[in-house]
C-alpha positions as CSV (number, residue, x, y, z in Angstrom):
1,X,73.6,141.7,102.7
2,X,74.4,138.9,100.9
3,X,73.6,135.4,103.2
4,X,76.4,132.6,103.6
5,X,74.6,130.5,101.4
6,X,74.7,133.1,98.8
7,X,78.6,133.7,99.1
8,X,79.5,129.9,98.6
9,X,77.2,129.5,95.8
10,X,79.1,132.3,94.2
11,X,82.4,130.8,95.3
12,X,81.8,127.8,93.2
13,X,81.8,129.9,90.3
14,X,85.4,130.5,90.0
15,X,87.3,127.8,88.5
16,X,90.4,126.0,89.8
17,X,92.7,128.1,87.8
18,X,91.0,131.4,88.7
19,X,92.1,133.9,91.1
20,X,89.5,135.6,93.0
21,X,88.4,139.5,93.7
22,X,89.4,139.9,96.9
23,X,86.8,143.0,97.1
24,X,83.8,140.2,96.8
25,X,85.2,137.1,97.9
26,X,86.9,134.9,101.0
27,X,90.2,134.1,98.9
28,X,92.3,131.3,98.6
29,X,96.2,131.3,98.9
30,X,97.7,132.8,95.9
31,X,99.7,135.7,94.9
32,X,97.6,139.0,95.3
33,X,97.9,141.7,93.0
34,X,96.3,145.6,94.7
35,X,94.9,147.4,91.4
36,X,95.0,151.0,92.2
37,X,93.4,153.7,89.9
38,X,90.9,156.1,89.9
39,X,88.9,155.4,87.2
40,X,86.6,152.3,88.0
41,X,86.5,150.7,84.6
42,X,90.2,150.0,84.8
43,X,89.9,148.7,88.0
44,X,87.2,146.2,86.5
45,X,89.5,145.3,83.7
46,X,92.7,144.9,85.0
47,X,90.8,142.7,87.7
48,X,89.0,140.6,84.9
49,X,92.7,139.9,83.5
50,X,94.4,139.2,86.8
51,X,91.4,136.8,88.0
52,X,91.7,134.7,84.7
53,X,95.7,134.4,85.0
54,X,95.3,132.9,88.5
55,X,95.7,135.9,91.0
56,X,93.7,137.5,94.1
57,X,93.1,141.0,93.2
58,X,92.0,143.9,95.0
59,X,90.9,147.7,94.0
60,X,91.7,150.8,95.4
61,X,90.6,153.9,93.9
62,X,92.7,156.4,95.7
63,X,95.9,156.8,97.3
64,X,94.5,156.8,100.6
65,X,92.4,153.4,100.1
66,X,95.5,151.7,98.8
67,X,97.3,152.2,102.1
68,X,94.2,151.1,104.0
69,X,94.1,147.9,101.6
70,X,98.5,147.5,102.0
71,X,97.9,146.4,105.3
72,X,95.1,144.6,105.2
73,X,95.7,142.0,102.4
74,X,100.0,142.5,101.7
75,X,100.2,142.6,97.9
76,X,103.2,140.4,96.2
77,X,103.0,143.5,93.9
78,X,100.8,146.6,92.9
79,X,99.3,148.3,89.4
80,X,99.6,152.0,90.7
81,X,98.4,154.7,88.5
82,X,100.7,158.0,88.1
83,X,97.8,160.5,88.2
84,X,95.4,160.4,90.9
85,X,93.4,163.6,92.3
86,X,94.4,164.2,96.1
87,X,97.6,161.8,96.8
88,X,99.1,161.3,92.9
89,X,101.0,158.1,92.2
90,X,104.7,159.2,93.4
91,X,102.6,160.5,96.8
92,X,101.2,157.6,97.0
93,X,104.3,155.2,95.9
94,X,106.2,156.7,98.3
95,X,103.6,156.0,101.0
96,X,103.4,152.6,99.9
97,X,107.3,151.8,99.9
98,X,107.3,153.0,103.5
99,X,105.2,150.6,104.4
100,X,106.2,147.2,102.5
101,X,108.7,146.6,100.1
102,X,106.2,145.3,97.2
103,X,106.8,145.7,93.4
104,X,105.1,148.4,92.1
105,X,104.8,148.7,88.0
106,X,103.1,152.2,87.5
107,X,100.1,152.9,85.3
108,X,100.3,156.1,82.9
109,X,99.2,157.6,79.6
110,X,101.5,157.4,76.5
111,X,102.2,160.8,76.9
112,X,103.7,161.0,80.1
113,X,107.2,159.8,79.8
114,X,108.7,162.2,81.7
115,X,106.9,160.9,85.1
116,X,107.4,157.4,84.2
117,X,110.9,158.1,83.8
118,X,111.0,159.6,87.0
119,X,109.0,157.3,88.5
120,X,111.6,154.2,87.5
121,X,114.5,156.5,89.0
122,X,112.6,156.5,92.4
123,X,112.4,152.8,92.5
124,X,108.9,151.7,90.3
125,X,109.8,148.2,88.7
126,X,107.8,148.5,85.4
127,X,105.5,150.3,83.9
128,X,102.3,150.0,81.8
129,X,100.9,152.6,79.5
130,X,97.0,153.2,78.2
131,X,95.4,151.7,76.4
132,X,97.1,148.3,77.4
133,X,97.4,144.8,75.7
134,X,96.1,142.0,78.9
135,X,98.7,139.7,76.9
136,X,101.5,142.9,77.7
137,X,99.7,143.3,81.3
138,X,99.9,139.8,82.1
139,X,103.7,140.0,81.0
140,X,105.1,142.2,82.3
141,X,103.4,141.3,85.7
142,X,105.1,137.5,85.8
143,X,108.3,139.0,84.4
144,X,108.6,141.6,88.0
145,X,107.1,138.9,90.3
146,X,109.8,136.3,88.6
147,X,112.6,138.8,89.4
148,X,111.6,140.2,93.1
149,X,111.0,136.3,93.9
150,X,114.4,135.4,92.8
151,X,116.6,134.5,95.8
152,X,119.5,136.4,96.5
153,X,123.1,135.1,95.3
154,X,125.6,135.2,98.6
155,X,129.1,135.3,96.1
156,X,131.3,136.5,99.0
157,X,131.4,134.3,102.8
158,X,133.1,136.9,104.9
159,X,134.3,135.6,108.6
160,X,135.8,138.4,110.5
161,X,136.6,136.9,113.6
162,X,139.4,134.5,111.8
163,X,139.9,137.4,109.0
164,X,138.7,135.0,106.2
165,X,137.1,136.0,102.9
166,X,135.8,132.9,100.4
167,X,134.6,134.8,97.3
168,X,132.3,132.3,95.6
169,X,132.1,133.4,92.3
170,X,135.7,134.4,91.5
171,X,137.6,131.0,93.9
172,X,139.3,133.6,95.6
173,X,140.3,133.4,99.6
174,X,141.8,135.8,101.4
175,X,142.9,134.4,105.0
176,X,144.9,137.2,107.3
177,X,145.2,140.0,104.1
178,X,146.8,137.1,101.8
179,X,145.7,135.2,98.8
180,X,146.0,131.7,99.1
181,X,145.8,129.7,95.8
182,X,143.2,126.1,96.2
183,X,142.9,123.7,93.6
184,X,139.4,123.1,92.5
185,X,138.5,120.3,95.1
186,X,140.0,122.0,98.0
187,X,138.1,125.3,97.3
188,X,134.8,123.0,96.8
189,X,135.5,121.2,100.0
190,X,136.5,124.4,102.1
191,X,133.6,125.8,100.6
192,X,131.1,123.7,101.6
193,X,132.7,124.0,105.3
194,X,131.8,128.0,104.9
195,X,128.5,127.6,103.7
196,X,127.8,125.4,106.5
197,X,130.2,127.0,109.4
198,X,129.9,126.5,112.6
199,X,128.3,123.8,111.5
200,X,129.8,120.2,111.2
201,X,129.8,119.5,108.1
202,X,129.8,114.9,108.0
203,X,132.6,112.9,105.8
204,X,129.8,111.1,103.6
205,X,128.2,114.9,102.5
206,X,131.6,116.2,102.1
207,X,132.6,113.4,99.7
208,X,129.8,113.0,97.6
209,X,129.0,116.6,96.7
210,X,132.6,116.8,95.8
211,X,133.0,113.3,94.2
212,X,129.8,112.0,93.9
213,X,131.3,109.2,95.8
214,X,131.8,107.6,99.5
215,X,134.1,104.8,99.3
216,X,136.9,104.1,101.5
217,X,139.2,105.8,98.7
218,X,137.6,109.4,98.5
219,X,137.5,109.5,102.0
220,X,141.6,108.9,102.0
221,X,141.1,111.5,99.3
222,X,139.2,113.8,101.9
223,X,141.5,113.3,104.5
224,X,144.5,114.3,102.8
225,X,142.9,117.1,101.2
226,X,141.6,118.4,104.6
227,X,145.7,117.9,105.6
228,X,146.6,119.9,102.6
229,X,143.9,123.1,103.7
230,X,145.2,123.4,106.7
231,X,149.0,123.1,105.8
232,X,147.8,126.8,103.5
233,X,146.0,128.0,106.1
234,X,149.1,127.6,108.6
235,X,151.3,128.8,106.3
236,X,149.8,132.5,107.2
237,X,148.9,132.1,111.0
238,X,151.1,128.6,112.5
239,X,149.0,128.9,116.1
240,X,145.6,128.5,114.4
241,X,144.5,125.6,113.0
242,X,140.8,126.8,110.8
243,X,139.6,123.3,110.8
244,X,139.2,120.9,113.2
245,X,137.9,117.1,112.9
246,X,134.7,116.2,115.0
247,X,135.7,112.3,115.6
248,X,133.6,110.1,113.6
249,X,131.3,112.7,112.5
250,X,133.1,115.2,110.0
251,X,135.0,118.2,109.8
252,X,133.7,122.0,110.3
253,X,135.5,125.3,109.9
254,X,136.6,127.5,113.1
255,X,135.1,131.1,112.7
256,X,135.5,132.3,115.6
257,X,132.9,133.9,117.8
C-alpha cells in the first residue's frame, strides 16, 4: 500500500499541463477520457498520449469494467474497442449509451470496416484504427469533444399560447397562421423580446443591442418602433395587444401562460 507521503510525492511529478491516470492518482478537474480495450499495452499507450495532451484517463479492460468505471468517474468521451471477448464493443456501446450520453470513437483493426461502419450507423462518433498515429489520436479526440461541447442553436422561438412563431434564422414570424413582414430593426427588437419573454426586457438594453446607442433619439426611435409591432400584430388579432410597456422599466412580450 502505497503511504500518503508516497502518493503526493508522486503527484508532483506530473506537470501543470499533464493530465493524470485516474487508475493511480487523486485527479484534478479536467476533461476525462475512459480507455477501454482488452489488450493492456494499448491501454498504456493511449493513456501516455492522453496524459501528455492534458487529460484524466482511465482503463478498462472489458466491457463489464467500463460500466463499473462510467459511473464512477463520468467520461466527457470514451476510446472503446470493437472486439472484446465476453461483452464485444457494440455490447458494450450499447450499455454504455444507456447509461450516459458520452462520445464514443471506436477502436478497430484496418480490416474491419464493415463493423466500424455499422458501428457509426448505431451512433459511434469517430473511429480510430491500428496501428494509430498519437498526432491522428490526439485529433480526432479534440475534433468530437469540440463538436459534442458545441452549444445548441435555438433558430425557431415557438409560443403556443399566443400562436406565435419567430424563426431566427430565416426573419420569419408567423402570429395566428399568418406571415407578418418586419423590417430589420423591428424583427431585432421583437426578437430580443422572445429571447427574453416573460421577461422584461429594459429601454437602455433594447436600444443599444439594436443601435449601439441610448440617447433620447433612439429611444423615440424605440418607441415608435414598439408602436409599429404592435399595429402588425393587431392587424391579425385587434383584442390582443403582444406587448405591453412596464412603466419606466422596458417593454416585454405577452406569451401567455
Amino acid at each position: 500500500m502505497i503511504s500518503n507521503t508516497e502518493n503526493k510525492v508522486e503527484t508532483t511529478k506530473v506537470s501543470a499541463g499533464s493530465g493524470v491516470d485516474l487508475d493511480e492518482l487523486h485527479p484534478v478537474n479536467r476533461r476525462r477520457i475512459l480507455v477501454v480495450d482488452d489488450e493492456p499495452d494499448t491501454i498504456t499507450l493511449l493513456k501516455h498520449i492522453f496524459i501528455n495532451d492534458g487529460f484524466n484517463v482511465a482503463g478498462a479492460f472489458s466491457g463489464k469494467e467500463a460500466i463499473k468505471k462510467i459511473t464512477e468517474i463520468n467520461p466527457s468521451l470514451v476510446i472503446l474497442d470493437l472486439l472484446m471477448p465476453e461483452m464485444d464493443g457494440a455490447q458494450t456501446f450499447d450499455a454504455i449509451r444507456n447509461i450516459l450520453d458520452v462520445p464514443v470513437i471506436m477502436l478497430s483493426a484496418v480490416n474491419r470496416k464493415e463493423e466500424i461502419v455499422s458501428m457509426l450507423q448505431k451512433g459511434a462518433d469517430d473511429y480510430i484504427t491500428k496501428p494509430f498515429n498519437s498526432a491522428e489520436v490526439t485529433a480526432r479526440v479534440h475534433a468530437v469533444l469540440r463538436r459534442a461541447e458545441k452549444p445548441i442553436v435555438l433558430n425557431v422561438l415557438s409560443f403556443p399560447s399566443v400562436d406565435l412563431i419567430i424563426d431566427l434564422e430565416t426573419y420569419e414570424v408567423i402570429y395566428k397562421n399568418a406571415r407578418i413582414q418586419l423590417t430589420g430593426k423591428m424583427f431585432e427588437v421583437l426578437a430580443l423580446l422572445a429571447k427574453a419573454a416573460p421577461k422584461v426586457v429594459n429601454y437602455q438594453d433594447l436600444t443599444e443591442k439594436v443601435w449601439g446607442n441610448n440617447n433620447p433619439s433612439v429611444r423615440n426611435r424605440l418607441k415608435y418602433l414598439i408602436y409599429l409591432l404592435r399595429q402588425e400584430f393587431l392587424k391579425i388579432d385587434e383584442k390582443t395587444d403582444l406587448i405591453e410597456n412596464i412603466d419606466r422599466l422596458g417593454y416585454k412580450l405577452i406569451i401567455g401562460e
